[in-house]
LUMKENU-674720 format. One record per residue (C-alpha): x, y, z. Coordinates in steps of 0.5 Angstrom, whole numbers, plus 500, padded with zeros to 3 digits. Layout:
BEGIN
<rec px="X" py="Y" pz="Z"/>
...
# end
This chain:
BEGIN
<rec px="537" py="445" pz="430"/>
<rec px="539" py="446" pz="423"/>
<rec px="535" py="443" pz="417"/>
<rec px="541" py="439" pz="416"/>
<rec px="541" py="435" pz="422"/>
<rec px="532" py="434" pz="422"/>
<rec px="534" py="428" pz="419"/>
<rec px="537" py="425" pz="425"/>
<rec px="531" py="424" pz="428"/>
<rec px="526" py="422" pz="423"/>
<rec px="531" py="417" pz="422"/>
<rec px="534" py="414" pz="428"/>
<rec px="525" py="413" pz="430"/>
<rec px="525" py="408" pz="425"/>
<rec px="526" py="400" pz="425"/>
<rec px="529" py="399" pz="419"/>
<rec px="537" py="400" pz="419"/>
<rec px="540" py="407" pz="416"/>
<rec px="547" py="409" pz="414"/>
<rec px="549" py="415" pz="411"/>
<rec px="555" py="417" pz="408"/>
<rec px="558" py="422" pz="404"/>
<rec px="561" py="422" pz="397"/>
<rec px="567" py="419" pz="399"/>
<rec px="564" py="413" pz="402"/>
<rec px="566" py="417" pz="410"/>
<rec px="560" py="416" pz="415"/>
<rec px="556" py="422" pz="416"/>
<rec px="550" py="419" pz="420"/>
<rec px="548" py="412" pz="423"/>
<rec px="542" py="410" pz="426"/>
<rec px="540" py="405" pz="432"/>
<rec px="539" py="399" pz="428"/>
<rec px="544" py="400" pz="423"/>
<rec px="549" py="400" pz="430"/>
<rec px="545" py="394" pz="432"/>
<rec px="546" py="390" pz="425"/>
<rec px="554" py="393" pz="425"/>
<rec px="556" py="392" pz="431"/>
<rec px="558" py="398" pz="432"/>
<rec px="557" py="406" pz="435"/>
<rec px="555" py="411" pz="430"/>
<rec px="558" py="416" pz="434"/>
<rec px="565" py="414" pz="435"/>
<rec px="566" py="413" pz="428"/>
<rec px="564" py="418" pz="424"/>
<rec px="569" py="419" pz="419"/>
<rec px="571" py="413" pz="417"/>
<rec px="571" py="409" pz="410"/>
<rec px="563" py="406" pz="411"/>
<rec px="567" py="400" pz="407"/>
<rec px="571" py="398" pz="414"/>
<rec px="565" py="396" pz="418"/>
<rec px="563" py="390" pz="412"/>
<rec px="567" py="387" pz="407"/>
<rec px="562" py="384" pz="401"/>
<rec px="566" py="383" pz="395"/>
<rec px="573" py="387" pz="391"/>
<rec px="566" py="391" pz="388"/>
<rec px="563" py="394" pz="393"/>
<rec px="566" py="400" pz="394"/>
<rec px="567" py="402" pz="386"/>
<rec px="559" py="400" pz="385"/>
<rec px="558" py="406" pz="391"/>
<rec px="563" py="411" pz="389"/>
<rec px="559" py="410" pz="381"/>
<rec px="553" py="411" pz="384"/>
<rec px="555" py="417" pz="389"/>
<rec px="558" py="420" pz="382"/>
<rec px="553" py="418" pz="377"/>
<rec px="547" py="419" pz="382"/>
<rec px="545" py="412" pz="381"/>
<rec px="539" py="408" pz="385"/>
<rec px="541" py="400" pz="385"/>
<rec px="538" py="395" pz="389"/>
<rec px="543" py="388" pz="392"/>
<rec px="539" py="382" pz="394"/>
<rec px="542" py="376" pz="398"/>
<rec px="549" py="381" pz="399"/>
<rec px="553" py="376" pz="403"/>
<rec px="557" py="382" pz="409"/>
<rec px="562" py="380" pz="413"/>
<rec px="563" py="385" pz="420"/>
<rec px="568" py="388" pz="423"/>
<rec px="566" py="384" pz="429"/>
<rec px="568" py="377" pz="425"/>
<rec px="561" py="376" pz="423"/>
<rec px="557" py="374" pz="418"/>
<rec px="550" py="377" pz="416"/>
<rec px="545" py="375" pz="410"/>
<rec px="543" py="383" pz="407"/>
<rec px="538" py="386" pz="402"/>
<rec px="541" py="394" pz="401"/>
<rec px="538" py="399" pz="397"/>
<rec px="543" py="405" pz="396"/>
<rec px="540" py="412" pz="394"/>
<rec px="544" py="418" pz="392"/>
<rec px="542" py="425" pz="396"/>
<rec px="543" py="432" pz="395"/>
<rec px="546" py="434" pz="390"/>
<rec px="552" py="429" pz="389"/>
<rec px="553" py="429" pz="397"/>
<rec px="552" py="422" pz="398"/>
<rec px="548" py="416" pz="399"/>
<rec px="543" py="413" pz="403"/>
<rec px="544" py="406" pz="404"/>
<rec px="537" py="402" pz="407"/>
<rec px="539" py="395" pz="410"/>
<rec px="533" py="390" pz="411"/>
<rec px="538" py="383" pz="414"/>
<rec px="534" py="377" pz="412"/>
<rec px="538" py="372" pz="416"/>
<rec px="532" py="370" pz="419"/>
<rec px="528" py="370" pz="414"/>
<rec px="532" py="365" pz="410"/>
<rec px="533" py="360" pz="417"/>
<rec px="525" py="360" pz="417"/>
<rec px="524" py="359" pz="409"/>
<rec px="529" py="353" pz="410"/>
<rec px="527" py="351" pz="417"/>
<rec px="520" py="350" pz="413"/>
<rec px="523" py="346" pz="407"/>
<rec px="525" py="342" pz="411"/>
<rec px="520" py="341" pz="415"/>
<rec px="515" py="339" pz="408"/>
<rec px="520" py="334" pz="406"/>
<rec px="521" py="331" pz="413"/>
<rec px="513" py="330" pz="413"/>
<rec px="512" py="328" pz="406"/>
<rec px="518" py="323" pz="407"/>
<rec px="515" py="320" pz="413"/>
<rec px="508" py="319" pz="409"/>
<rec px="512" py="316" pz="404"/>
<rec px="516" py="311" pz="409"/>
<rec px="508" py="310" pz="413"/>
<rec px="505" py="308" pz="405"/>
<rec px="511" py="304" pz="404"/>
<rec px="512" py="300" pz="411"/>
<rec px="505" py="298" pz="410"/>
<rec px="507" py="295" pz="403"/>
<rec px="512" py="292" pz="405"/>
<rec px="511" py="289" pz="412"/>
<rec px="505" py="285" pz="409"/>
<rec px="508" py="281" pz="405"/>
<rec px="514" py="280" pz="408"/>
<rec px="509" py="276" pz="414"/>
<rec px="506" py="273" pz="409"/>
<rec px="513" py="271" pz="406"/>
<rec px="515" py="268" pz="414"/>
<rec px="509" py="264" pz="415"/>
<rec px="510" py="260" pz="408"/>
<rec px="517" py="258" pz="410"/>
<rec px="515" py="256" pz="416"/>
<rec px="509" py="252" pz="414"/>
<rec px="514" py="250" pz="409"/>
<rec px="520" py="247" pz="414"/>
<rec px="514" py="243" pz="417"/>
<rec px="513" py="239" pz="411"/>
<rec px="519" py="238" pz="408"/>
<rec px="522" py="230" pz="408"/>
<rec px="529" py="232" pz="410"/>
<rec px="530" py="237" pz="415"/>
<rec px="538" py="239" pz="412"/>
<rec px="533" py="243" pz="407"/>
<rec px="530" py="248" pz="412"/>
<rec px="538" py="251" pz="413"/>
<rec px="534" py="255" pz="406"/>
<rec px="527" py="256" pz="409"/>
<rec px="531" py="259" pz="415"/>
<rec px="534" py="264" pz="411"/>
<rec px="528" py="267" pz="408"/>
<rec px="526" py="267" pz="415"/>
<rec px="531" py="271" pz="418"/>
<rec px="531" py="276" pz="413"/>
<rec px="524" py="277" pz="413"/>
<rec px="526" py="278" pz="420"/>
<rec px="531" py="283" pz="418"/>
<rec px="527" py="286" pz="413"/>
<rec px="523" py="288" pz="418"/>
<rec px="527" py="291" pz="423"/>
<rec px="529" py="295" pz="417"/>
<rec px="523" py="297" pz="416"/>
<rec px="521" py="299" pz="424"/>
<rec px="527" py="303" pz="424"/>
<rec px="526" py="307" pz="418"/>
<rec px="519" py="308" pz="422"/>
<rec px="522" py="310" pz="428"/>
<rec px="518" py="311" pz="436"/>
<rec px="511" py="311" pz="434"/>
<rec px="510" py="314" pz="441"/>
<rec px="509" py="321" pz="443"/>
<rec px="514" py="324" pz="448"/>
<rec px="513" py="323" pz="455"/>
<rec px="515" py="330" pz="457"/>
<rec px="518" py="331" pz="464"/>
<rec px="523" py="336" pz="467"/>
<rec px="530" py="333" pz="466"/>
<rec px="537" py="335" pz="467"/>
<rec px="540" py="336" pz="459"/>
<rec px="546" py="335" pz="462"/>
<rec px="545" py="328" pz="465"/>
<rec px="542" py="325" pz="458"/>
<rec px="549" py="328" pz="454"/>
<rec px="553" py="324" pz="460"/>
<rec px="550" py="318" pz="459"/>
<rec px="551" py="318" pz="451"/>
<rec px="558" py="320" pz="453"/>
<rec px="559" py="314" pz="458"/>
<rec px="556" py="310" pz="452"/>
<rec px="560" py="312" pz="447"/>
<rec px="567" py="311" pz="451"/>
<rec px="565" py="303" pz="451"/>
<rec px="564" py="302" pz="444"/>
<rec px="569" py="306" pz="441"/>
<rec px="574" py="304" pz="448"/>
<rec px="577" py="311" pz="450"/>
<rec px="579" py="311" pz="442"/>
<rec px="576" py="318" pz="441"/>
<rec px="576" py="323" pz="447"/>
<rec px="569" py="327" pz="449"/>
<rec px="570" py="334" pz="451"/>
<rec px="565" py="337" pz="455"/>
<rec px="564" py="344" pz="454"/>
<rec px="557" py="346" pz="459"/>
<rec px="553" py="351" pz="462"/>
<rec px="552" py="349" pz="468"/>
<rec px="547" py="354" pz="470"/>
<rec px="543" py="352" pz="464"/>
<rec px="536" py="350" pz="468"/>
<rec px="532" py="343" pz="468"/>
<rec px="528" py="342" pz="460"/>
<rec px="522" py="339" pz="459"/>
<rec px="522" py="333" pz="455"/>
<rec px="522" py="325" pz="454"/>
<rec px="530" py="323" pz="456"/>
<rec px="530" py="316" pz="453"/>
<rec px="528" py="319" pz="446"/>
<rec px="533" py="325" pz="447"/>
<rec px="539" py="321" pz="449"/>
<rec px="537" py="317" pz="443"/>
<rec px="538" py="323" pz="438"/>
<rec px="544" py="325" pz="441"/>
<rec px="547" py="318" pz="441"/>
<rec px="545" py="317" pz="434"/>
<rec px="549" py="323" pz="432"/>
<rec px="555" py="323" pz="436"/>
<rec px="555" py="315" pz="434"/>
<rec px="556" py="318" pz="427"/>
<rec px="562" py="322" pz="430"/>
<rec px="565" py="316" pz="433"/>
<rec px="565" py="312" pz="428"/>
<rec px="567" py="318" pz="422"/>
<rec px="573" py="319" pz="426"/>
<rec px="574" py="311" pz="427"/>
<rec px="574" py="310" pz="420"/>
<rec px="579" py="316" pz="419"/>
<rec px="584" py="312" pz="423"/>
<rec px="584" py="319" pz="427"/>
<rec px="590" py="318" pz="433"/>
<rec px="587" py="325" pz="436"/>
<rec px="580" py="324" pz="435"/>
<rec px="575" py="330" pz="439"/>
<rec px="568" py="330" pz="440"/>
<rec px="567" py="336" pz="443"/>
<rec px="559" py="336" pz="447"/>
<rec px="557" py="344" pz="448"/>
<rec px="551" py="346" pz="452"/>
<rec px="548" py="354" pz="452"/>
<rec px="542" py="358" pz="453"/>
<rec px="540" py="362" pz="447"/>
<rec px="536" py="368" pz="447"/>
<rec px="530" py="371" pz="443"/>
<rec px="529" py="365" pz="438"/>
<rec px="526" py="363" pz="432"/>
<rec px="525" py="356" pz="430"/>
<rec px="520" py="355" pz="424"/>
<rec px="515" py="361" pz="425"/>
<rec px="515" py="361" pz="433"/>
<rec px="518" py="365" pz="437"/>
<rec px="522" py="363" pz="444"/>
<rec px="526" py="367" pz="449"/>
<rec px="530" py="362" pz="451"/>
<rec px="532" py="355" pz="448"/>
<rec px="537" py="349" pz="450"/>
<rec px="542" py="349" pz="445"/>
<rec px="546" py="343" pz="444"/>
<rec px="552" py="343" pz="441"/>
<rec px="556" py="337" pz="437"/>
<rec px="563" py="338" pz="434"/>
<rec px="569" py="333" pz="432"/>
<rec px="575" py="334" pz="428"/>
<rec px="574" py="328" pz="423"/>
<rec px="575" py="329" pz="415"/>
<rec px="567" py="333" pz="414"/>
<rec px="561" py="331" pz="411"/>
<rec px="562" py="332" pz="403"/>
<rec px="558" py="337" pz="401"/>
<rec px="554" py="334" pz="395"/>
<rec px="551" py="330" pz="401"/>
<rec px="550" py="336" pz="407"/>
<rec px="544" py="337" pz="403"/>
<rec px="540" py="330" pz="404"/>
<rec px="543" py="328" pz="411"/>
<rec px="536" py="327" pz="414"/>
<rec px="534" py="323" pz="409"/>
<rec px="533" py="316" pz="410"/>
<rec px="538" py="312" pz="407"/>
<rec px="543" py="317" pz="406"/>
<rec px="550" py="315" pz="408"/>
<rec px="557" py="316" pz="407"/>
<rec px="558" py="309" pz="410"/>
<rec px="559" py="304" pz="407"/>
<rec px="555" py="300" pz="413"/>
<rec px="551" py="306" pz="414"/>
<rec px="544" py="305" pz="413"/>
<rec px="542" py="312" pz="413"/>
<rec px="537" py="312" pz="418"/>
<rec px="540" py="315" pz="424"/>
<rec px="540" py="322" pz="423"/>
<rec px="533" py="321" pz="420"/>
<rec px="531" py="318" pz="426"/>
<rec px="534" py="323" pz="431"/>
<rec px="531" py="330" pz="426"/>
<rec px="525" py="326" pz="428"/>
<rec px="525" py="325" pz="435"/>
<rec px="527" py="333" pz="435"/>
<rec px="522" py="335" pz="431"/>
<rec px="517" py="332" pz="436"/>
<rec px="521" py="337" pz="442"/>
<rec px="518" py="342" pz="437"/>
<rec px="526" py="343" pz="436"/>
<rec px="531" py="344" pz="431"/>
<rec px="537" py="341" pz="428"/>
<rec px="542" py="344" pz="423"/>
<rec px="548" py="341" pz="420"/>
<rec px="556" py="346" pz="419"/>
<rec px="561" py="341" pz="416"/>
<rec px="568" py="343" pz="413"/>
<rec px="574" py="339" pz="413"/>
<rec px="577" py="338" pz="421"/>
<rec px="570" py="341" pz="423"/>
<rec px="563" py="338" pz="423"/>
<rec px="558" py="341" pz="427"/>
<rec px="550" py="339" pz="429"/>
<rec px="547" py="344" pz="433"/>
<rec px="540" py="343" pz="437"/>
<rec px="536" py="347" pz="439"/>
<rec px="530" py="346" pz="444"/>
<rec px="525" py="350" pz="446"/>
<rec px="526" py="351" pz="455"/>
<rec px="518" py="351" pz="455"/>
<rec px="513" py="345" pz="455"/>
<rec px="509" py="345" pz="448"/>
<rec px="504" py="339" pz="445"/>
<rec px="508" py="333" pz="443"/>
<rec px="507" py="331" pz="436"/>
<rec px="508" py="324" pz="433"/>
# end
């Protein structure tokens, strides 16, 4: 082996993804992760423009040419590269000059994860800090509001002319709904009573509910993995954060007035994955998709936030309510919208953990 070449396995033994090319930017060596990372063979494409495999911007390729060049040392944070593949990955990369202007060695550290893991989170923070919010509320709330009932119903007692108590029966029904409000935005108190259940019973029976109310409107497509084996978990509130969601996507396409309307249920098994700081070798992942007009983006952001609607009937509790009832599976939602495509993906873990209220 020539000295040249002892390189070759001191970098292809480390974990850290490695590429090397020349001064013209042509791939000299690539090790295993870096292949994993690319989706692509080292071997079958020595030769080629290193800037065919990933597109980051109109830059990229005159930033490394300068620093092969110049010998320039840079470092990019948060580099957005789209594969060959068609894929998409968050990178750091730090691009270092050899030799004596013979090329670049460009180091690769993906933090995909570790964005999904800061973020999964934030919002977990901010799912908790609002819950205790709305616990401290309800309870200031609901106090009152009792008291409020009781007085009007002692008031309609005494009252000498029974045609007033239209106005004590007002203040009753709406301290009622008040406080159906408030018990809502609370959401089921009680811990998931997990069983085996069969995930796509709990997605059928939110289908066949959809169908009623919306009267064969909207069309459900079902896009299943049938060997997708039995979960653990509580169906009643599954079947609950499923509803409220593909509610959601039922009514958006509605309002829209959508002729060709679809609501697109997909199930598949995911492997060697993270929710919060956890790792899962398989989870249950659900998907939800229509085609109606998206979420605005200003809004994307605070949809698990109580009260956020883009509806002007909405109350804004559904998604809260079923991101909540998830959370209780230790699972996770996350949200892609574009006009024409929504997405809401939920992901479950397959093996039986402690509830969580």
């Amino acid at each position: 082996m020539s000295p040249r070449d002892l390189h070759k396995p001191l970098l292809d033994s480390l974990s850290t993804a490695i590429i090397l090319v020349d001064g013209d930017l042509l791939l000299r060596h690539m090790n295993p992760a870096a292949e994993a990372l690319l989706s692509m063979s080292c071997e079958r494409n020595i030769g080629e423009p290193i800037t065919y495999f990933f597109h980051e911007s109109n830059e990229t390729e005159k930033q490394l040419k300068l620093a092969a060049v110049q010998a320039n040392h840079y470092t990019k944070r948060h580099a957005e590269w789209q594969l060959l593949s068609g894929g998409h990955i968050t990178v750091d990369y730090t691009v270092t000059p050899f030799g004596d202007h013979e090329g670049l060695i460009i180091e690769i550290l993906p933090i995909d994860r570790l964005l999904r893991i800061s973020r999964e989170e934030m919002l977990a923070s901010s799912h908790e800090t609002t819950r205790n919010l709305i616990r401290g509320m309800a309870h200031e709330i609901k106090n009152p509001l009792g008291g409020i009932r009781g007085a009007a119903q002692l008031l309609a007692r005494e009252l000498p002319d029974s045609g007033l108590q239209e106005y004590t029966n007002i203040i009753i029904d709406e301290a009622d709904r008040l406080r159906n409000l408030v018990d809502r935005m609370l959401g089921p108190n009680q811990l998931p009573q997990h069983k085996q259940l069969n995930i796509h019973e709990a997605l059928e029976r939110v289908a066949t509910i959809i169908h009623a109310e919306s009267n064969d409107a909207v069309k459900i497509v079902r896009d299943y993995d049938p060997s997708i084996p039995d979960i653990m978990g509580d169906k009643e509130l599954l079947i609950q954060a499923f509803l409220n969601i593909v509610r959601n996507a039922m009514q958006a396409l509605l309002e829209a007035g959508m002729i060709d309307g679809v609501i697109r249920l997909r199930t598949r098994i995911q492997r060697q994955f993270t929710i919060g700081r956890r790792h899962h070798p398989l989870v249950c992942r659900v998907d939800i998709l229509d085609n109606g007009p998206g979420i605005p983006q200003d809004m994307i952001e605070n949809i698990f936030y109580p009260m956020i609607s883009g509806r002007a009937e909405g109350t804004g509790l559904g998604l809260t309510i079923s991101q909540h009832l998830i959370h209780q599976h230790h699972g996770l939602i996350e949200c892609q919208s574009e006009p024409g495509q929504t997405r809401f993906t939920l992901y479950l873990p397959m093996e039986v953990q402690h509830a969580e209220v």
